[in-house]
C-alpha positions, 0 to 999 in steps of 0.5 A: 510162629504166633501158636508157639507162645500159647502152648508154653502159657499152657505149659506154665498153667498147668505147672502151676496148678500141679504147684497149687496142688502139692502146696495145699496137700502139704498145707492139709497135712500140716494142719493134720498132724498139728490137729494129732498132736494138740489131741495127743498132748490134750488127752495126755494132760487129761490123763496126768490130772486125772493120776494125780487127782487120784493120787490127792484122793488116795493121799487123802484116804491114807492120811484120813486113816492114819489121823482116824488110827491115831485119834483111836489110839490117842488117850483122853486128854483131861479137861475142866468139865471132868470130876476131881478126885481129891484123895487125902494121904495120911503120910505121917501123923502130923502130914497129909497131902493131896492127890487130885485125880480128874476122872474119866466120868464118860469113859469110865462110867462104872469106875466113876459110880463106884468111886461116888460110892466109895466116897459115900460110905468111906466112913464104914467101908474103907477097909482100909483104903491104902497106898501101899506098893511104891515102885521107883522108875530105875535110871535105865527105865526104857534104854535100849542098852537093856533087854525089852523085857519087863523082868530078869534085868530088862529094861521096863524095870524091876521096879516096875514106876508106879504107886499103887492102891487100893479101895478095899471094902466089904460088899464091891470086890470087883469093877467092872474093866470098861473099854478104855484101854490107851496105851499107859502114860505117866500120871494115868490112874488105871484098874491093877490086873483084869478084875479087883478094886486095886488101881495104880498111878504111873510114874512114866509112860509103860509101852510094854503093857501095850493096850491090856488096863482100863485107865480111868482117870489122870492125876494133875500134873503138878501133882505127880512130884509129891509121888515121885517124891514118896517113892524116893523118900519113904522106906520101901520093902522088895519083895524078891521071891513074888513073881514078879518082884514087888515092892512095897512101901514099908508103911502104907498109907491110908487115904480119905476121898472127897469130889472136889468142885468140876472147875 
């Protein structure tokens, strides 16, 4: 009667020692797969940071190349340390007016030495020097209404928004086109064709030449009205059979030149 009682203390004992065990199996699983989950989420984290730190450096690559394209493409913006060129337009007996040209001295070191020469000799070599086309910017200049073409009714004229002139002389005949070509914006002053001493001003911006004339200096900008108003208000000659049409003023214009003070 008295070994009945220790036999279900053993019972009890060993039930909960199996107890015990299962308890800490589940505990150590438990720790396990929370232990798996930290390092998945932990290497996913790592992962994303290193994808978008990838990206941020691809972004940066990207738009570093953009800003590179486009500062390339960017024509020379004038400034206060470039030489003025003051050309001296004779448009009647009694009236002369003046253009200021800020030239392009670094970019265009053999147009700048050529012109420091002409100014030298002007008084023997000026053969003449003229402004002698004038072309107006027709309403429709760039309207996608037209064709986008530069003749034939399309929409980069005839007339073609430019004045035109040249340095016309006994012993230059050609410049030597330097590499500066940005696209052709109104009031740059740029070499006419790929050789020669004809130059032009235009009066709006010429996508359609794309990047072929060597600019070489900007007129100021409170300039450009006085050639906007030539175009408008001399008389002008079309020249309908040359290929292409030009037109010219109907009394060109001599012109003097001086370096006026870098300021």
């Amino acid at each position: 009667m008295k070994i009945e009682p220790r036999r279900r203390r053993r019972r009890k004992s060993a039930d909960n020692s199996f107890l015990l065990q299962i308890a800490w199996w589940i505990f150590l699983a438990t720790v396990c797969a929370l232990l798996f989950v930290w390092i998945g989420t932990a290497l996913h984290f790592l992962s994303s940071d290193g994808d978008r730190s990838r990206s941020g450096l691809r972004d940066d690559a990207s738009s570093g190349q953009k800003q590179q394209l486009q500062q390339q493409q960017q024509p020379s913006a004038p400034d206060n340390r470039q030489p003025i060129l003051a050309l001296e337009l004779a448009v009647d007996t009694d009236t002369n007016i003046t253009i200021r040209i800020r030239i392009l001295s670094d970019e265009c070191p053999e147009a700048y030495e050529f012109i420091k020469w002409m100014i030298k000799n002007q008084a023997t070599e000026c053969k003449p020097c003229t402004i002698y086309r004038g072309e107006p910017m027709p309403s429709y200049w760039g309207s996608e209404d037209y064709p986008d073409r530069w003749d034939n009714g399309g929409r980069w004229g005839p007339p073609y928004a430019l004045v035109q002139g040249g340095f016309v002389n006994t012993q230059i005949k050609d410049i030597e086109r330097e590499k500066h070509n940005p696209p052709v914006k109104r009031g740059m002053v740029a070499w006419a064709g790929a050789k020669g001493i004809h130059f032009f001003v235009a009066l709006a911006d010429h996508p359609e030449w794309g990047t072929f004339h060597t600019v070489w200096g900007h007129v100021f900008e409170e300039d450009m009205p006085l050639l906007d108003a030539l175009v408008k208000e001399r008389p002008l000659k079309v020249l309908e059979h040359n290929n292409p049409v030009v037109t010219n003023f109907v009394d060109p214009m001599s012109f003097g030149m001086q370096l006026m003070e870098v300021g």
